[in-house]
C-alpha positions in Angstrom: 125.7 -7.4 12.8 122.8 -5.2 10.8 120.8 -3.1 12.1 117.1 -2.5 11.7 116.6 0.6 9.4 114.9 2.8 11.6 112.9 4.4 8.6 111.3 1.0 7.9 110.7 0.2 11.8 108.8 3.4 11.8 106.8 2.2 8.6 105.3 -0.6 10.3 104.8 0.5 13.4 102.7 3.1 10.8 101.2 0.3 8.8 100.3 -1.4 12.4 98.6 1.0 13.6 96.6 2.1 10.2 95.3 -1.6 10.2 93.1 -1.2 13.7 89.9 -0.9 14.1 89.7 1.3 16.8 86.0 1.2 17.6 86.4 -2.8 18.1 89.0 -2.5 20.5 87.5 0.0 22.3 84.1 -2.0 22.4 85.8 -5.3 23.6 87.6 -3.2 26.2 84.9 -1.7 27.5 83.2 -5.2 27.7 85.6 -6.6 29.8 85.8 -4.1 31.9 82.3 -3.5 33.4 80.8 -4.1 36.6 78.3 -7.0 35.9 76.9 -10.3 37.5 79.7 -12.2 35.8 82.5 -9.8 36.7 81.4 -10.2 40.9 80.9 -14.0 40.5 84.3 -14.4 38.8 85.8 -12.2 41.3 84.2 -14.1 44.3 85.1 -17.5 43.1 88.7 -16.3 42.2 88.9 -15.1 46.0 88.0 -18.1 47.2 90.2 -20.5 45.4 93.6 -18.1 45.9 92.7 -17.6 49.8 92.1 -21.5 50.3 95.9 -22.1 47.7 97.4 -19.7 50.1 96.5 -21.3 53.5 97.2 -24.7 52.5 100.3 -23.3 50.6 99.6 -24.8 47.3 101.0 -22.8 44.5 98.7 -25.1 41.8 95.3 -24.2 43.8 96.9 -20.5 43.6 97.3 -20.8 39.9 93.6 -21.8 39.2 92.6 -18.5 41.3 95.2 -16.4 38.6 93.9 -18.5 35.6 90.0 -17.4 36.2 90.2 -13.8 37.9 88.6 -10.7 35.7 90.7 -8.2 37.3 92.5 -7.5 34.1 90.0 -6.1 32.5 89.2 -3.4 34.7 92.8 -2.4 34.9 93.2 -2.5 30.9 90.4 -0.5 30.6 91.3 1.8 33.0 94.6 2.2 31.2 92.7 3.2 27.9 89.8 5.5 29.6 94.0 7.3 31.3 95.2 7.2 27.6 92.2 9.5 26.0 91.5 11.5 29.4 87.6 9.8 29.4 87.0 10.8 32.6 83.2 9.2 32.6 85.2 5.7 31.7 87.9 6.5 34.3 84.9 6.3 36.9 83.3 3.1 35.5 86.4 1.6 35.0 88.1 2.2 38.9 84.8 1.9 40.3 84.6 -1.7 38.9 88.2 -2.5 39.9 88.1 -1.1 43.1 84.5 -2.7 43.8 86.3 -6.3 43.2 89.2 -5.6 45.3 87.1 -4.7 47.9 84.6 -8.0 47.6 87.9 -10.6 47.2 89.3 -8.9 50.3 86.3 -9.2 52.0 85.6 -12.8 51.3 89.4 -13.6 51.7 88.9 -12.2 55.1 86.0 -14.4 56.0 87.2 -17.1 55.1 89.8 -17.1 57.0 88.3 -16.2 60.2 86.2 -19.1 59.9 89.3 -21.3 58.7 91.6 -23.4 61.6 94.5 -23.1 59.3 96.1 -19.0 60.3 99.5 -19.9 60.1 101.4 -17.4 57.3 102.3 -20.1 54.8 104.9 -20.1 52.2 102.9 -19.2 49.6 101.2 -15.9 51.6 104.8 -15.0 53.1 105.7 -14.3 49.0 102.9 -12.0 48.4 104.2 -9.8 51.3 107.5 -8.7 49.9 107.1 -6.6 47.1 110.6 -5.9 45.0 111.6 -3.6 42.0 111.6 -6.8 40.0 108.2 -7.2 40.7 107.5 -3.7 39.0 109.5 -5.0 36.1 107.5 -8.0 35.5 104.3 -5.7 35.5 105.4 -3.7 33.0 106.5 -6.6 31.1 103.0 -8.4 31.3 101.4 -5.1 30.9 103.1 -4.4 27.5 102.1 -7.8 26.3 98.8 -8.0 27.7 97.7 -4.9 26.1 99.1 -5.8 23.1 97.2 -8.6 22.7 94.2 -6.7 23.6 94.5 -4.3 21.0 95.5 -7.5 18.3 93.0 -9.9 19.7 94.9 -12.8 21.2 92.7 -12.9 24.1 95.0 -16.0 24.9 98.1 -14.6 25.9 95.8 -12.5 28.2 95.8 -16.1 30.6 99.3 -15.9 30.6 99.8 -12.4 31.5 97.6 -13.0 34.4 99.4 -15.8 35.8 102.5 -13.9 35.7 101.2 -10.7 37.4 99.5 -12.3 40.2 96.3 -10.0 40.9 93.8 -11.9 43.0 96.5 -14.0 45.3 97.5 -10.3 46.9 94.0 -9.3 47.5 93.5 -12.8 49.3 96.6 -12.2 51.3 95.5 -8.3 52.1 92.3 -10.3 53.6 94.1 -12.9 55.6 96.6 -9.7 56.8 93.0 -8.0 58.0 91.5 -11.5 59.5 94.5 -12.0 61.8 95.2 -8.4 62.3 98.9 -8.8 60.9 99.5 -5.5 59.5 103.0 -6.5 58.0 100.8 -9.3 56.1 98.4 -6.6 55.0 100.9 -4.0 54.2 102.7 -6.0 52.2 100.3 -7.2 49.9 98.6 -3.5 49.5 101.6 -2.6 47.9 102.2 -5.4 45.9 98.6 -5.1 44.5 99.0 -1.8 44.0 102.6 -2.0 42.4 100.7 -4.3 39.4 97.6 -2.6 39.6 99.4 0.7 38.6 101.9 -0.3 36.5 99.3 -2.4 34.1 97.1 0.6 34.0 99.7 3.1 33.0 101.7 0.8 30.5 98.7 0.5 29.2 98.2 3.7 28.5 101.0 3.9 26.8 100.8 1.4 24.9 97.3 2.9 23.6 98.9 6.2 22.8 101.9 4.4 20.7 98.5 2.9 18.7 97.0 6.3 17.8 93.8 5.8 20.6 94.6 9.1 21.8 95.1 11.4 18.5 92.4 14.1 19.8 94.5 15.2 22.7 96.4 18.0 22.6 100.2 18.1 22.9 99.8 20.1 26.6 97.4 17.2 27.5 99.9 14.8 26.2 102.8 16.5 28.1 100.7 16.6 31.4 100.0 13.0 30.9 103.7 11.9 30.4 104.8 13.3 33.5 102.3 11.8 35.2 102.8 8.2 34.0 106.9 9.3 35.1 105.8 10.3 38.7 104.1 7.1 38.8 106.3 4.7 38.1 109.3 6.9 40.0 106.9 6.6 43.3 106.4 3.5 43.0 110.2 2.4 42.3 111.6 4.0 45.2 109.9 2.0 48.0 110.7 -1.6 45.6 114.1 -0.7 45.2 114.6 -0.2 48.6 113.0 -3.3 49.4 115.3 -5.1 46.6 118.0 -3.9 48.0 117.1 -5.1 51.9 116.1 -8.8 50.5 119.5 -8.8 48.6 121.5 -8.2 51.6 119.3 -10.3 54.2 120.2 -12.8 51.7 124.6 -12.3 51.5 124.0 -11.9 55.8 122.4 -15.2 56.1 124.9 -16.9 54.0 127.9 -14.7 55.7 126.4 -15.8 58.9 126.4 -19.5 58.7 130.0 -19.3 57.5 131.2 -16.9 60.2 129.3 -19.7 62.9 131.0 -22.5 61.2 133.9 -21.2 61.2 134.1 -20.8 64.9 134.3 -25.1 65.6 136.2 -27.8 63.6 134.7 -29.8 60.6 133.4 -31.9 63.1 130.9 -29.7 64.1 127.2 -29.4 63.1 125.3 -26.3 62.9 121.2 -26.5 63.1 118.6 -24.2 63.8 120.2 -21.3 62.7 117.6 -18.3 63.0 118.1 -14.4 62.0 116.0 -11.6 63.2 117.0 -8.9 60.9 114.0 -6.7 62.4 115.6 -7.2 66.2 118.1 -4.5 66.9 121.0 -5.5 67.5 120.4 -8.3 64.7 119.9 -11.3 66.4 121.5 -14.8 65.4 120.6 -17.6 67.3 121.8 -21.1 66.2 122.1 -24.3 67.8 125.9 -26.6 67.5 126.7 -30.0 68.3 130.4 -30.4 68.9 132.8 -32.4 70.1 134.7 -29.7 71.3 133.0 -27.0 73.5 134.2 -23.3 72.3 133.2 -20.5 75.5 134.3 -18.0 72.9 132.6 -19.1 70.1 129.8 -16.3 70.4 131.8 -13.4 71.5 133.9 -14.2 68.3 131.5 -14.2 66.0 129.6 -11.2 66.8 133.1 -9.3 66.3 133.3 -10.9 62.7 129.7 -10.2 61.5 130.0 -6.8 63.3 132.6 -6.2 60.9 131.2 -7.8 58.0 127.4 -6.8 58.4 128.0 -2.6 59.4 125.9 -3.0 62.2 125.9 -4.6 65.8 125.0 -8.3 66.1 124.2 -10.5 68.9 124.9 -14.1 68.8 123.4 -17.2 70.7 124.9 -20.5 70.3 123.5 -23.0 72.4 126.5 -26.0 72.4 125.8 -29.6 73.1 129.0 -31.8 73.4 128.7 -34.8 71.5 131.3 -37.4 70.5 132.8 -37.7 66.8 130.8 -40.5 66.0 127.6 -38.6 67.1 128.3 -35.4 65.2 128.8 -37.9 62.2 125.6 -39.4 63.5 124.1 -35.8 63.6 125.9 -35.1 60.0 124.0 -38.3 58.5 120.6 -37.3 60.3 120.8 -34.0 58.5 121.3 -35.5 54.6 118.5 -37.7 55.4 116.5 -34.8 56.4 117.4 -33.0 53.5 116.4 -36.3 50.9 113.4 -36.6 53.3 112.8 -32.9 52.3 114.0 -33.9 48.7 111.5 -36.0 48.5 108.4 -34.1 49.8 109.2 -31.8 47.2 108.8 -34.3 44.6 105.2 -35.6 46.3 104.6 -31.5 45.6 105.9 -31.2 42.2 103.7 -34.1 41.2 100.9 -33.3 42.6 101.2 -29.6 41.4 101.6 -30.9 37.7 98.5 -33.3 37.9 95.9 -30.6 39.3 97.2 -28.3 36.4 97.2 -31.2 34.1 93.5 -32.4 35.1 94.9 -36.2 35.8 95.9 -38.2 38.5 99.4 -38.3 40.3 100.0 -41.4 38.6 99.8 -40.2 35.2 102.9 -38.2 36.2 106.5 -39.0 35.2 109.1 -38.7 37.6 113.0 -39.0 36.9 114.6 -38.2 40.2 117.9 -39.1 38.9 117.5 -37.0 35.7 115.2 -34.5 37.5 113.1 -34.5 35.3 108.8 -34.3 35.0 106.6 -35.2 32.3 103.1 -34.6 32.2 100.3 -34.9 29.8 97.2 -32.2 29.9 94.1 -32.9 29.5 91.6 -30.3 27.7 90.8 -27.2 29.7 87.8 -24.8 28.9 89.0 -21.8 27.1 92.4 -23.0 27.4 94.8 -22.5 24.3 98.3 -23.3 23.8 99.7 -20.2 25.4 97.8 -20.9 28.7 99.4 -25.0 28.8 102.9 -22.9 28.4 102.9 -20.2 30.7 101.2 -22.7 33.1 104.4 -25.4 32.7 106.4 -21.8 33.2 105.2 -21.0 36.5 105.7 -24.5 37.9 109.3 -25.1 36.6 109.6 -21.1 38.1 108.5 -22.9 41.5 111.0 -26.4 41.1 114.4 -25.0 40.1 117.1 -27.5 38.8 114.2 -29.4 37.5 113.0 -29.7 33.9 109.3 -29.6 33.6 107.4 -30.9 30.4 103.9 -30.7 30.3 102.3 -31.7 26.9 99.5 -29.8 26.0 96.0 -31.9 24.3 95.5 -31.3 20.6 94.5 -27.6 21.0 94.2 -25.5 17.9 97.5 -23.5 17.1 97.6 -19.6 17.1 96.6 -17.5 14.5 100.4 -15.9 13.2 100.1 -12.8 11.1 102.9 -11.5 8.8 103.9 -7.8 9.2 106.6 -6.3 7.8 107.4 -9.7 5.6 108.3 -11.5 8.9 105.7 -13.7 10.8 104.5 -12.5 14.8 107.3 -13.9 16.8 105.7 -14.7 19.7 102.7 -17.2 18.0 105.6 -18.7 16.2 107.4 -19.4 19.8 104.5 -20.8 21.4 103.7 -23.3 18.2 106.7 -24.3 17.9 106.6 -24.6 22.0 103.0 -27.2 21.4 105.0 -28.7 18.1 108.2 -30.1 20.2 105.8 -30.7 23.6 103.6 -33.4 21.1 106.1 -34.4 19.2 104.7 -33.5 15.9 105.4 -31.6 12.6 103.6 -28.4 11.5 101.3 -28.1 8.2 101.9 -24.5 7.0 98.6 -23.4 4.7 98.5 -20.0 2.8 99.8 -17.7 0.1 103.1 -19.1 -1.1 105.4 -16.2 0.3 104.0 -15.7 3.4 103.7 -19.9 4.2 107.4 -19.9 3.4 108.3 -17.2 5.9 106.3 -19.0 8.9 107.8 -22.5 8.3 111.2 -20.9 7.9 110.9 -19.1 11.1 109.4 -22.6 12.5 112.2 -24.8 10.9 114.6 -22.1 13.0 113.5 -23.1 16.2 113.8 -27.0 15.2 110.0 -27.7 14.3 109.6 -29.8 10.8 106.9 -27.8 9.0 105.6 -28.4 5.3 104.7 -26.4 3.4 101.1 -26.4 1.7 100.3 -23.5 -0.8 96.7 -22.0 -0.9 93.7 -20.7 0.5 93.6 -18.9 3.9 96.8 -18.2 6.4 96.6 -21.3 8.6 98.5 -23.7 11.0 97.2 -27.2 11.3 98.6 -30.5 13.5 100.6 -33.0 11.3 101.1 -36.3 12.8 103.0 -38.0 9.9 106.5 -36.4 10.9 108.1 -35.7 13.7 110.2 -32.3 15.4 113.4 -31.8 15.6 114.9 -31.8 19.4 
């Protein structure tokens, strides 16, 4: 395997930044990142759509809330204002951000306090655990979000903000406040604050790797490093620790339920099974219906998981005698309550995939037996192809073991630009992504050379494209072939 020459990496990443304008990224930056009439009705409707997802658990309301919150702009722009220490932008900036944190929460709250529904939902109950991996996805969407600020693909900026979540947090900090569930509250503060941060600082970083902070000095740009360090190490600690408690909750419930079962014959049926991992001792209760009634079956078991778990464990098993037929009985019951649950999952999946879609639940496909779902979108406002991808991403995320398809309308394809002699990998992924979702071939328009390179790359990821010398560096639909795969 080659290698990348690293004199030649550092010549583009030279040649990159030399081709900026500066001054226009700054100004579209700044832009976005003001506190204006838009900015607080954006924010307000945003609140309002995650809060009312999150009470009726319904990750595609939750989406819509993602897809049209202006909290990334703020954040970006605070990560610049970091980058060249402008300390009268710093203000502007996290007074803007923090002024729409503080009006979603505040609606969030209200709404729920005039709402019936205050049960924690699915949906809120996943805002409230904040992990290391979450950091890791920040940083990830940060890096690309910020990127595509600085190049202009104000596109992949939708699907940045879909994967870092920023409103839904704030709407669950305000249903935390509204029922005075601190754990609720607590939880989401940090998660908010885990992407809040790390977008900011990555993307400070990212603007000093493009030359927007070339005035500083190197003490200012030492002080500034060990900052962004201190940061991201402050924030690690508590999300590893957190990592590391939902990983083994996870082995303990699964080491539980085979310690209990364990305990009867095959006969037996375990239900109700219920963990308190906050009780101490840990508390397990379950519920067993046997046709053989074990006095010992709790005492037993507590010594196991003692053993396993580290820790002291109390076990409940309430037993009901029941004879082999019934336990089959039982055993039947409980796969039709899992199809019946396999089946209200599908209801979800297509109703999920025709609010995103903008149809009715009858344009969706369904193959249960192949799980698989096929959908076709209809044009949304400002939508491009990136947003119809990382919006099919975040529902198969939601409906593992399921293969989701949702074709996007006849959209225009991203701009790709050629650096280095090799086209921008990521506009090349998601064409080629629209390509195989419509079924159709590419037309490749531009200079000879650098048409060749793009169809080559698109060819590689089993897209037909032809070729189609001259004029300006373009992408265009092509109905008359079809993709590969």
């Amino acid at each position: 395997m080659a290698f990348p020459d690293p004199r030649s990496l550092t010549a583009w990443w030279h040649d990159e930044v030399a081709r900026l304008d500066q001054r226009d990224v700054i100004a579209h930056v700044r832009d976005e990142a003001g506190l204006n009439g838009r900015y607080v009705f954006m924010v307000l409707m945003s609140a309002g759509i995650a809060i009312l997802g999150l009470l009726q658990s319904s990750p595609a309301v939750v989406i819509g809330a993602m897809l049209i919150s202006p909290l990334m702009g703020p954040i970006i722009g605070l990560g610049f204002a970091v980058a060249t220490i402008d300390s009268a932008e710093i203000r502007r900036t996290a007074t803007a951000l923090a002024a729409g944190a503080a009006l979603a929460v505040a609606l969030s709250a209200l709404i729920v306090l005039m709402s019936p529904l205050q049960n924690v939902t699915a949906e809120l109950a996943a805002r409230t655990r904040p992990n290391l991996f979450d950091l890791v996805v920040a940083i990830f969407s940060a890096l690309a979000g910020t990127y595509a600020t600085i190049r202009g693909r104000a596109g992949t900026i939708v699907g940045v903000a879909i994967a870092t979540a920023l409103m839904p947090p704030l709407a669950t900090m305000g249903f935390g406040i509204a029922t005075l569930n601190a754990t609720v509250a607590g939880g989401a503060t940090l998660l908010f604050l885990t992407n809040c941060v790390a977008i900011a600082l990555t993307a400070a970083v990212m603007a000093r790797l493009h030359g927007f902070a070339r005035a500083l000095s190197p003490r200012q740009t030492a002080v500034g490093t060990m900052i962004v360090i201190a940061a991201f190490a402050a924030l690690a600690l508590p999300l590893g620790l957190s990592l590391r408690q939902i990983a083994w909750e996870t082995k303990a419930s699964r080491d539980v339920r085979r310690v209990l079962a364990d305990q009867f014959g095959a006969a037996t049926r375990l239900s109700q099974v219920e963990i308190d991992f906050n009780a101490r001792p840990l508390t397990v209760k379950a519920t067993a219906l046997t046709p053989d009634f074990r006095a010992d079956a709790g005492p037993r078991a507590e010594a196991v998981l003692r053993e396993r778990l580290g820790e002291p464990v109390s076990v409940t098993i309430e037993q009901y005698r029941v004879g082999v037929a019934e336990a089959e009985a039982a055993a039947v019951a409980e796969a039709q309550g899992a199809r019946d649950a396999a089946e209200r999952r599908v209801e979800t999946l297509t109703v999920e995939l025709a609010l995103l879609a903008g149809v009715s639940a009858d344009d969706v496909l369904i193959d249960r037996q192949a799980r698989r779902a096929l959908v076709r979108a209809k044009p949304l406002a400002g939508a491009g192809l990136a947003t119809y991808r990382a919006l099919e991403g975040r529902v198969a995320a939601a409906a593992p073991g399921w293969q989701i398809f949702l074709e996007p309308p006849a959209v225009a394809l991203p701009d790709v630009t050629i650096a280095d002699g090799k086209p921008d990998a990521a506009a090349i992924a998601v064409a080629a992504w629209g390509a195989k979702r419509r079924g159709l071939a590419l037309r490749v328009q531009g200079p000879e050379a650098e048409a060749t390179a793009i169809a080559e790359a698109l060819q590689a990821l089993g897209v037909v494209a032809e070729l189609d010398p001259g004029g300006a560096l373009r992408l265009d639909w092509q109905a008359a072939a079809k993709p590969d795969g």
